[in-house]
C-alpha positions in Angstrom: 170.1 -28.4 127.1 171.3 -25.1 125.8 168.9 -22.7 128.0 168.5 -20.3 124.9 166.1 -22.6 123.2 163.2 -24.9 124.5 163.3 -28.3 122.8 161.0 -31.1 122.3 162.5 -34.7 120.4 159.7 -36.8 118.7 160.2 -39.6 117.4 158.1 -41.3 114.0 157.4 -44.5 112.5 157.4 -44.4 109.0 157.3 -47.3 106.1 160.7 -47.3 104.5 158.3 -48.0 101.3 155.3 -45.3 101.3 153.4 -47.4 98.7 154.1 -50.5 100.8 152.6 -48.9 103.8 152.4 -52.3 105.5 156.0 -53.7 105.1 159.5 -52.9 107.1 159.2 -49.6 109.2 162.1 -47.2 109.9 162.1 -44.3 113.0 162.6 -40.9 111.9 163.8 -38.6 114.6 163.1 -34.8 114.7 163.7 -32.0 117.0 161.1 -29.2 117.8 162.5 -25.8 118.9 161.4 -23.0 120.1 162.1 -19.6 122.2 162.0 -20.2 125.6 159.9 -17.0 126.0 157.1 -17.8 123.4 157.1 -21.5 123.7 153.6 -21.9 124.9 152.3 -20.2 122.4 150.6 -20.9 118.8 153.4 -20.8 116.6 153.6 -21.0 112.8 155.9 -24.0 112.0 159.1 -23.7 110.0 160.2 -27.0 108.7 164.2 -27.2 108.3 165.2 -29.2 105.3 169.0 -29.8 105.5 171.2 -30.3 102.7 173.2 -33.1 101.4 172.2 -35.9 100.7 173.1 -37.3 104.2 173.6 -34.4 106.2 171.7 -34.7 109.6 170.2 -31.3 110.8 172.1 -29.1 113.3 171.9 -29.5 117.0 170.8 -26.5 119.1 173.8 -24.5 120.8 175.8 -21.7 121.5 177.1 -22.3 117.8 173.5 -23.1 116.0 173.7 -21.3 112.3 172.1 -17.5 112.6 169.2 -18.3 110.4 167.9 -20.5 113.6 167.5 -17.0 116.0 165.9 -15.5 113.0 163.5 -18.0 112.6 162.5 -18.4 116.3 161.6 -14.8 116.3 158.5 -15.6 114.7 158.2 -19.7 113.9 158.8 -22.9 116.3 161.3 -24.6 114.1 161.3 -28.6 113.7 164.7 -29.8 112.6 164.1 -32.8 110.8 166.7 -35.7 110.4 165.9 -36.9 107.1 165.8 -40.9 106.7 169.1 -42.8 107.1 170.4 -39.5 109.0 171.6 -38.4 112.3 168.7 -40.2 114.4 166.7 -41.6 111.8 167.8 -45.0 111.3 171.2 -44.2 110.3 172.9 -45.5 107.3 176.3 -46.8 108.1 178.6 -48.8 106.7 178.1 -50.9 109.9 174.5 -51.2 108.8 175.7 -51.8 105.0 177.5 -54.2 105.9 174.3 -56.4 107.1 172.7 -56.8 104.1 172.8 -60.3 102.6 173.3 -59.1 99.1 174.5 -56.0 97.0 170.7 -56.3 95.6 168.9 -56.1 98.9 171.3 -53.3 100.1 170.8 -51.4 96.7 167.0 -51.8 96.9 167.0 -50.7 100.6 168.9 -47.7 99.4 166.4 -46.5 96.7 164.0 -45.6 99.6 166.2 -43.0 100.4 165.5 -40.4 98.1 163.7 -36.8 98.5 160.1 -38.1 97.0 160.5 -40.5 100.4 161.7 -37.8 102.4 158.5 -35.5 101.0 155.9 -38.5 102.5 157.6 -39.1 105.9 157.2 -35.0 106.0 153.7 -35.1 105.1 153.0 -37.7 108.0 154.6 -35.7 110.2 152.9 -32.3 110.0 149.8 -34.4 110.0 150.8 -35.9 113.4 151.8 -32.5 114.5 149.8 -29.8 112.5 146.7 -31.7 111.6 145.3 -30.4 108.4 147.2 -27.6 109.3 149.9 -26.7 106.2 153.5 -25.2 107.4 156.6 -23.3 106.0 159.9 -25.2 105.2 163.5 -23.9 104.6 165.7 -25.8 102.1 169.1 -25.5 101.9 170.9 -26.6 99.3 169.6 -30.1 98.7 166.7 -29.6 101.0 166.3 -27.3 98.2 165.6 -30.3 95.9 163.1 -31.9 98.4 161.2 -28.4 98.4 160.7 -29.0 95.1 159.8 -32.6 94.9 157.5 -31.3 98.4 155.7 -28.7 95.8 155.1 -31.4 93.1 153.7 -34.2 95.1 152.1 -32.3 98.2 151.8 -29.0 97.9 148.7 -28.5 100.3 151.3 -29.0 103.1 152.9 -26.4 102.1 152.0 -22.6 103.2 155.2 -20.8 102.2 158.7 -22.4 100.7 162.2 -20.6 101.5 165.2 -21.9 99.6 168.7 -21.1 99.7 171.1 -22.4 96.9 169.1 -25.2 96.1 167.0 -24.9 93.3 167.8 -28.2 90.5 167.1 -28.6 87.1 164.3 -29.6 86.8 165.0 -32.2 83.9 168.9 -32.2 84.1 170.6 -35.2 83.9 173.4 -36.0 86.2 175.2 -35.6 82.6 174.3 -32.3 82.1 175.3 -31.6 85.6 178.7 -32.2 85.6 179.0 -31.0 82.2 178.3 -27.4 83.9 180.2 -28.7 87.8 183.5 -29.2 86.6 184.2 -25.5 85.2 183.0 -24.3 87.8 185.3 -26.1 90.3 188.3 -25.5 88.0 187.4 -21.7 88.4 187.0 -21.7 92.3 190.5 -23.9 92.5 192.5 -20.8 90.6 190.6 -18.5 92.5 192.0 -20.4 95.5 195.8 -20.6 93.9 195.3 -16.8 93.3 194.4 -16.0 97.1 197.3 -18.6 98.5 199.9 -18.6 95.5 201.9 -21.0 97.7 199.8 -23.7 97.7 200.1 -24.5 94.4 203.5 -25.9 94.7 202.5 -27.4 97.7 199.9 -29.5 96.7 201.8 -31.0 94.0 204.7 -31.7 96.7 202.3 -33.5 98.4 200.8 -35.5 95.8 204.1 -36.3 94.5 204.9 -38.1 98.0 201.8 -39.5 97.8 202.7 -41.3 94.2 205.8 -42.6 95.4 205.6 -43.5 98.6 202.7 -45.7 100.2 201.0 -43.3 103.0 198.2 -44.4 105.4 195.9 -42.4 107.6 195.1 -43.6 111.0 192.1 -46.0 109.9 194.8 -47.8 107.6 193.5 -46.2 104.1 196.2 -45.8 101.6 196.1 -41.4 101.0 196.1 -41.6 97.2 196.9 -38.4 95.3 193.1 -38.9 94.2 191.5 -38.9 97.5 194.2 -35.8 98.1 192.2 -33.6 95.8 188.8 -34.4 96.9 189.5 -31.6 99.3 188.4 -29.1 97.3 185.0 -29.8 98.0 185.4 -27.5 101.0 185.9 -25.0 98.6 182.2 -23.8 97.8 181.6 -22.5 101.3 182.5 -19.0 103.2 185.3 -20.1 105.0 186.2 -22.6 101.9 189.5 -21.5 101.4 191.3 -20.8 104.6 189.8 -24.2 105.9 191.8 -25.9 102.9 194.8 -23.4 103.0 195.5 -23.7 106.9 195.4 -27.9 106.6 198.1 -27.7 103.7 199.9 -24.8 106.1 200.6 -27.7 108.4 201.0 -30.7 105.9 204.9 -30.9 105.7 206.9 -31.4 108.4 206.2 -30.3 112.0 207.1 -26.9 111.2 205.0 -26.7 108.3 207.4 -25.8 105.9 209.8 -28.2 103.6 209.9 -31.3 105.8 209.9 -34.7 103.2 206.8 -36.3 105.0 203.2 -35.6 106.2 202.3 -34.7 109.4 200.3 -36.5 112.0 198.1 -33.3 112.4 197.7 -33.4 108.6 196.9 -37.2 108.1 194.6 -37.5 110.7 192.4 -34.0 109.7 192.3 -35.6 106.0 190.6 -38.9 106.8 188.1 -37.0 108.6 187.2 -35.1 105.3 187.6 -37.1 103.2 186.2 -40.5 105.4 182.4 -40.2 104.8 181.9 -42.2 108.2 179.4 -39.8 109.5 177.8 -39.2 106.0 178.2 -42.2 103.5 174.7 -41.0 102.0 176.3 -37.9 101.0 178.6 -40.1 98.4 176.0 -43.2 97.4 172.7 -41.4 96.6 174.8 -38.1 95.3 174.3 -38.9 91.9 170.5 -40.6 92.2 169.8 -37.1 92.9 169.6 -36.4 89.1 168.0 -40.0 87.8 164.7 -39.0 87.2 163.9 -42.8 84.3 166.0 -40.8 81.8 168.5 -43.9 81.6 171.3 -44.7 84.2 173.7 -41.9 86.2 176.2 -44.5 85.4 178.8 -42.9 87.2 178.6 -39.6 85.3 180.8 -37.7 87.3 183.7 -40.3 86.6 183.0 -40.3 82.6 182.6 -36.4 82.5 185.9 -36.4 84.0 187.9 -37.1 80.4 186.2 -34.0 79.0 188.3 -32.1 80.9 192.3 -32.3 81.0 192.9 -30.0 82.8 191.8 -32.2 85.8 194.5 -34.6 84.7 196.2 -35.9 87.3 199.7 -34.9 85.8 198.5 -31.1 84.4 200.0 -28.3 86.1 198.6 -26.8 88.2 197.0 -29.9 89.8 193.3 -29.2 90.1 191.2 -30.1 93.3 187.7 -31.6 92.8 184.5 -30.3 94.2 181.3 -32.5 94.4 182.4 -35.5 91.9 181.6 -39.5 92.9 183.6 -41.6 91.7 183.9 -45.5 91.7 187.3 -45.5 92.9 185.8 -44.1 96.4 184.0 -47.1 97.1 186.5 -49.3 97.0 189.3 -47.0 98.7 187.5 -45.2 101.1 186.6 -47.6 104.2 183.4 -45.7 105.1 182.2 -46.6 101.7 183.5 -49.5 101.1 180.3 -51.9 102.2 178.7 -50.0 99.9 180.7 -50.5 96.6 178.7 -53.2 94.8 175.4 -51.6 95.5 176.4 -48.0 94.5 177.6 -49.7 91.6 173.8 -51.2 91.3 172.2 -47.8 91.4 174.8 -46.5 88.9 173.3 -48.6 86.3 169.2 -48.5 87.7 167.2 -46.9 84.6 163.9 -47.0 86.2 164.0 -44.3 89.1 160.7 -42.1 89.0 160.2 -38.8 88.4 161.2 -35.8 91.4 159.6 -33.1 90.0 156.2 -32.0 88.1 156.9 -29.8 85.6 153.1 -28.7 84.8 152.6 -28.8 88.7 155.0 -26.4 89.5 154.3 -24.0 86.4 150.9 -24.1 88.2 152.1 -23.6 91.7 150.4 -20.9 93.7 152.5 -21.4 97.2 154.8 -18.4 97.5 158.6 -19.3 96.9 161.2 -16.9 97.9 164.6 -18.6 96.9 168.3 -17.2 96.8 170.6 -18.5 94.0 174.4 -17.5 94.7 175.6 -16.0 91.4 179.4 -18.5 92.2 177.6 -21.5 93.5 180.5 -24.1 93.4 178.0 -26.8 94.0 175.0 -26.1 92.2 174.4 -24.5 88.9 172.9 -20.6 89.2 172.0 -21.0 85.4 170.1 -23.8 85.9 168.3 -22.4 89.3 167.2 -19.8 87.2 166.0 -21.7 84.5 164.2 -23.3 86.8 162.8 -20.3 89.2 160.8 -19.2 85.5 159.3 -22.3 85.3 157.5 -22.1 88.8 154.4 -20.2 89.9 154.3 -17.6 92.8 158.4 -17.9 92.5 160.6 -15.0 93.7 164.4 -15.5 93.4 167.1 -13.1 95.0 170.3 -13.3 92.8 173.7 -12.4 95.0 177.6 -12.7 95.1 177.7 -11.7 98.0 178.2 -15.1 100.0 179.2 -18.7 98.8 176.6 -21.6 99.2 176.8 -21.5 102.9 175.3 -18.1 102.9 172.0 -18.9 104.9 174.3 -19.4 107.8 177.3 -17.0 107.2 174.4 -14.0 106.9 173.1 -14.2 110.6 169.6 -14.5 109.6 169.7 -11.6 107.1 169.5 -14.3 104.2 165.8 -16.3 106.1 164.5 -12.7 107.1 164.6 -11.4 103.1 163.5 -14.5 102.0 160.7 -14.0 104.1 159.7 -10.5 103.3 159.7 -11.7 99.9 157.5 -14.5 100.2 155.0 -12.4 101.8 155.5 -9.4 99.2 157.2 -7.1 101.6 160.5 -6.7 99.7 
């Protein structure tokens, strides 16, 4: 164990259904950290919400995001795993794959949602804190659960940071992609202005890719479809040169006009774009937003035709950001045990309520959050809208880092979010 931190792993049982507290259980996994130097001590607790869906939270290391050393300056931190995550029961497509029925897998997959993710927190700080209430960090979706935390449970809470991750708090996945695909088309040109050359290069690629049947190492057909879903590396700090240095070495093993892809190339795009280590992040992206307001019903896909510039034949050829879309599950070999259930929870009309609106208006726990003016991935209008509909709020409005910036800052973001929180700043 990396001798910079002091660790502790616990381990939960939880019901996968909270209001069937006596049916099937799940284990969720969570890592307590602390400095070395203080960890005997009485420590306030800062639970880490990560974001996602279906992102585990970081491990402790040499590389563990600045905001972590901030925090242990003052907080013993619990990384939590959030169900179906890292060491939480994972959801795989292994595990998919078990299910005797599309409906049974679908159902199973409905637990997975932040109000379930609120109640395994809330029996965890009671196992660890007592009556005790303790801090949380959201990022980005974790965000979304801070919310959902504030409606349902707010006497665990004792002080809510948030970083790029404040919803709508009545937008529908409709209204959501109305607003995501303009601003993806606008990151994309920003990205053709910084690297003029990938342009050109890019439609090479998907060019090949239409004429000529390519696979990546799992056997996947590389469709010019699943080319573009790159872009959704483009919302973060280092966004652009991560996407511009794959394509530098796409073509040819010199990188420059060679007439097929590389090895290097193929193999570093089915990781990206694979999902095996995150399939929640694609099923329960758009369940996000169902909140009994009618079906998602692939909203992303639909919203798609409003925009032609996204065409597959417009020039220039246009990445996508955070879009699901049915093709995925049926392409993509990570998802594709889930295809018949996403489908399932496309069409579900009766998913209940994340958020309390007269709740939050009410809310008296301080909330320090930061909306990034260029959020790629979620809507700065709408966290504002959203920031003057909750009590004790104080939002922090910035350019000057992409969504990521809780980690890019080296703790400057978590320590200003504190100071606001506790009126200092």
């Amino acid at each position: 164990m990396n001798p910079a931190y002091a660790t502790v792993d616990h381990t939960f049982t939880v019901p996968l259904d909270h209001r069937a507290p006596d049916g099937p259980t799940i284990e969720i996994f969570a890592r307590e950290v602390a400095d070395p130097a203080r960890a005997g001590e009485e420590l306030p607790w800062l639970l880490y919400l990560q974001g996602g869906p279906g992102g585990k939270s970081p491990r402790p290391s040499a590389g563990s995001p600045g905001w972590l050393a901030q925090a242990l300056t003052t907080h013993r931190v619990l990384l939590l795993d959030q169900r179906g995550t890292g060491r939480s029961t994972p959801v795989t497509a292994r595990s998919a794959a078990r299910f005797a029925s599309p409906e049974r897998l679908a159902d199973h997959l409905s637990h997975f949602r932040a109000d379930a993710i609120v109640a395994d927190a809330e029996l965890i700080r009671r196992e660890l804190c007592g009556d005790a209430p303790w801090e949380t960090l959201g990022q980005s979706y974790g965000g979304f659960i801070t919310l959902t935390y504030l409606s349902q449970a707010p006497q665990g809470l004792k002080a809510c940071y948030v970083t790029g991750g404040l919803p709508g708090l009545t937008a529908t996945a409709d209204d959501v992609y109305a607003r995501t695909y303009p601003r993806v088309r606008d990151r994309v040109l920003d990205f053709y202005a910084r690297y003029p050359e990938d342009a050109p290069r890019l439609r090479k690629i998907a060019d090949l890719l239409a004429a000529d049947d390519v696979r990546l190492p799992n056997g996947d057909r590389l469709t010019p479809h699943r080319l573009r879903t790159l872009g959704l590396a483009l919302g973060m700090g280092d966004g652009f040169e991560r996407v511009h240095w794959l394509l530098d070495e796409a073509l040819g093993e010199s990188g420059g006009g060679g007439g097929e892809l590389s090895d290097t190339f193929l193999h570093q795009v089915m990781t990206l774009t694979g999902f095996t280590d995150n399939p929640l992040f694609a099923v329960m992206q758009e369940s996000l937003y169902g909140q009994g307001a009618g079906p998602t019903d692939w909203a992303a896909s639909r919203a798609l035709a409003d925009f032609p510039e996204f065409a597959g034949d417009a020039d220039p050829l246009l990445l996508t950001g955070e879009m699901m879309y049915p093709w995925m599950f049926r392409e993509i070999a990570g998802l594709r045990p889930f295809a018949d259930a996403a489908d399932l929870l496309a069409a579900r009309t009766d998913w209940p309520p994340l958020y309390d609106p007269s709740r939050l208006a009410a809310n008296e726990v301080p909330l320090a959050a930061i909306v990034y003016h260029d959020d790629m991935y979620v809507d700065a209008g709408l966290s504002l809208a959203t920031a003057r509909r909750i009590g004790a709020a104080r939002v922090w409005v910035t350019n000057e880092w992409e969504h990521d910036g809780v980690a890019a800052s080296g703790g400057r973001v978590l320590a200003r979010l504190m100071d606001l929180a506790a009126g200092r700043a």
